[in-house]
N, C-alpha and C positions, 0 to 999 in steps of 0.2 A: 625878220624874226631873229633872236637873241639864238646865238650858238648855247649848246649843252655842252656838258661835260663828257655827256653820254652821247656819241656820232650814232649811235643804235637809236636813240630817243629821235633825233633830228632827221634820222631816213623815214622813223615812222611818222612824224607829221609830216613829211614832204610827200611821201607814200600817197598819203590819206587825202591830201592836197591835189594830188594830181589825178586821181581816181574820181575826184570830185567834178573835174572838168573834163574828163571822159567823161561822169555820167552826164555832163550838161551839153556834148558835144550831140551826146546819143539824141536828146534830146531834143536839142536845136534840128536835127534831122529830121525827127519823127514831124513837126509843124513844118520843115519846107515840106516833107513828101504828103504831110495829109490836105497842105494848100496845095498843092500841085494835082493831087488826083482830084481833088474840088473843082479845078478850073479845067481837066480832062476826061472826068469820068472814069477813070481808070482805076476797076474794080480792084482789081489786083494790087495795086498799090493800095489802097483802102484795107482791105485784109493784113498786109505787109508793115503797115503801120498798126491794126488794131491788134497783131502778135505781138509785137516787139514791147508792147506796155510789159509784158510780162518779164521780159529783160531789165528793164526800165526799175521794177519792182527791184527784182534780185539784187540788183546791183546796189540800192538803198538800203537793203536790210545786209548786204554785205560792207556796206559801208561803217553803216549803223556799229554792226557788231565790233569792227576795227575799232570803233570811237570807244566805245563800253570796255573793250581788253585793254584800250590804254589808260584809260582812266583808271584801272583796277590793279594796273601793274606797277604805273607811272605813278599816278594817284599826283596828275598835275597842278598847279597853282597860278596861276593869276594870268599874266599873258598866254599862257600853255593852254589852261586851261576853257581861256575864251576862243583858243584854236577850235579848240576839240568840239565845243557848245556852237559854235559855228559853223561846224562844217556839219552838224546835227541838222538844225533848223533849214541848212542849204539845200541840203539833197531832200527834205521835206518837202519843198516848194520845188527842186527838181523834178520830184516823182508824180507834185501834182500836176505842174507844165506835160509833162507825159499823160496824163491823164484828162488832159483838154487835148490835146492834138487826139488821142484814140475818140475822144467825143467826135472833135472833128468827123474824123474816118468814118466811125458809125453814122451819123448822120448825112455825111455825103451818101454814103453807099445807100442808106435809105429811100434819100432822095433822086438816085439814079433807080433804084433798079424799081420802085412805083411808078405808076402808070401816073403821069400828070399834065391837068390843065395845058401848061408850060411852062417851061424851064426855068430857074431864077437864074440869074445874075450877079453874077458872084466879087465885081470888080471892084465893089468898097472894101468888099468883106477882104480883097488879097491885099489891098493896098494898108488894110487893118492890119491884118497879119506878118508885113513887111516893116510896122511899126515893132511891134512886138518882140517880133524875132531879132531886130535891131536892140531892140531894150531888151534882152539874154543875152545877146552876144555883150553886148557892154558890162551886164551884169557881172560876168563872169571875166572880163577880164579886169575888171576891180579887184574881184576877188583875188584873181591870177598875181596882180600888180600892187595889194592891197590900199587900191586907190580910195580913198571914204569920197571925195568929192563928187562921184557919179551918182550919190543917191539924191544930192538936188537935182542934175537933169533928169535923172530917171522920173523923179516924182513929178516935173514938169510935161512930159513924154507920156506919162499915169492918166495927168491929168485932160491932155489931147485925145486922148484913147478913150480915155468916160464920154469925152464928147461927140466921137468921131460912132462910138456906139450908139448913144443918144441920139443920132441924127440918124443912124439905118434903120433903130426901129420906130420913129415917124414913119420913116416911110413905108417900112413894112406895116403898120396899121394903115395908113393910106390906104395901100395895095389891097388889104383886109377888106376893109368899107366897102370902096368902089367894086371888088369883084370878090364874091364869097367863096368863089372857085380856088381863088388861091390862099386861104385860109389855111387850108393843111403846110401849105408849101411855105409860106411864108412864117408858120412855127416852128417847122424844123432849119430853117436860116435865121430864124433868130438865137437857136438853140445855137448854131454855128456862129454865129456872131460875136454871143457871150461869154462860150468858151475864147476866142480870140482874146477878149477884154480880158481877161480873167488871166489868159496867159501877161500881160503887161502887170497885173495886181501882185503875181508871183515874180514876176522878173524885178520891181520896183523893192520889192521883201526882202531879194537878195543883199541888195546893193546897203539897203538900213542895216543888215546884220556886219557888213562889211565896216560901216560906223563902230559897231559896236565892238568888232575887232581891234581897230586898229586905235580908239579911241576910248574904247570904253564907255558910249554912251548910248544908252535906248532911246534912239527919235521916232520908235513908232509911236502913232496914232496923234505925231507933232504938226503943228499948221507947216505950211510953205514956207513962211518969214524963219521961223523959229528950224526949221531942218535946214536951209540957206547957212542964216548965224552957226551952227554947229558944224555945217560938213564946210563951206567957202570963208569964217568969219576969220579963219586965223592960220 
């Protein structure tokens, strides 16, 4: 980023910049601990994640607000300004990654503390979630690094993760057909499953706005070939 004239201007976007990756650090926590009490039952952790959205929140709308006083004080223009509209859209899809992981949470805990058939198995669904949380962590250090190149692998990573969905719920229909018993059990793991994907949908969101940071260019809603040419062509 381009030095100001004003060292005050330049602590306040570094400020804002770094609070941003707190909140995604928060975050990235909230999905190990909501996969963790998934594969443990461990109610307590499940609660402990489904409080913490509420942090999650705050810290978005404090964020938020910081972006809003600078723009009204600053009233920035052009690279500055795609700072500030960045780091908006960011903590957006932060706050909603937070909001899959407390999915997560609710849903484990439902499905522990009911009485059921038996147990599901949770092993695609971690090894989902190890994708995922790998695709935030990179997200974010794009950000960090203002890499644009990670939004091809990301979207590549997007697109494993669609798949890797598509393939648990076959089999959670399978599981449906063959035994009606597990009907109940097998909607709220798919309910878990989804959210997982959905954490990859926001982590991939990230990384596009990172384009448009450093680049100035909106590749959502671009094919593969066409996000490739923009973030690796040059």
């Amino acid at each position: 980023m381009a030095e100001h004239i004003s060292k005050q201007f330049d602590m306040e976007l570094e400020t804002i910049r770094t609070r941003v990756l707190q909140m995604g650090g928060l975050v990235e926590q909230q999905i190990l601990s909501a996969i963790d009490a998934l594969m443990s039952g461990d109610i307590a952790k499940f609660d402990k994640v489904i409080a913490e959205d509420a942090l999650v929140n705050a810290m978005e709308v404090s964020i938020d607000d910081a972006c809003l006083h600078i723009i009204a004080r600053r009233q920035p223009a052009a690279s500055d300004l795609r700072i500030v509209f960045t780091v908006i859209k960011v903590i957006t899809d932060l706050e909603r990654i937070g909001d899959e992981a407390q999915k997560i949470a609710r849903m484990g805990k439902t499905i522990y503390q009911s009485e059921r058939y038996q147990m599901p198995r949770f092993r695609e669904i971690r090894k989902m979630a190890e994708v995922a949380t790998a695709m935030l962590r990179r997200a974010l250090d794009s950000f960090a690094r203002l890499d644009h190149s990670a939004a091809f692998e990301l979207a590549e990573e997007d697109r494993r993760l669609d798949e890797d969905f598509a393939a648990e719920l076959r089999q959670l229909i399978t599981f449906m057909m063959e035994d009606p018993r597990t009907i109940s059990m097998s909607i709220d793991t798919l309910f878990i499953s989804k959210a997982v994907e959905r954490i990859g949908d926001h982590s991939k969101n990230i990384s596009e706005y990172v384009v448009y940071l450093v680049k100035g260019k909106d590749i959502r809603h671009t094919t593969l070939e066409d996000l490739k040419q923009a973030t690796l062509g040059d």
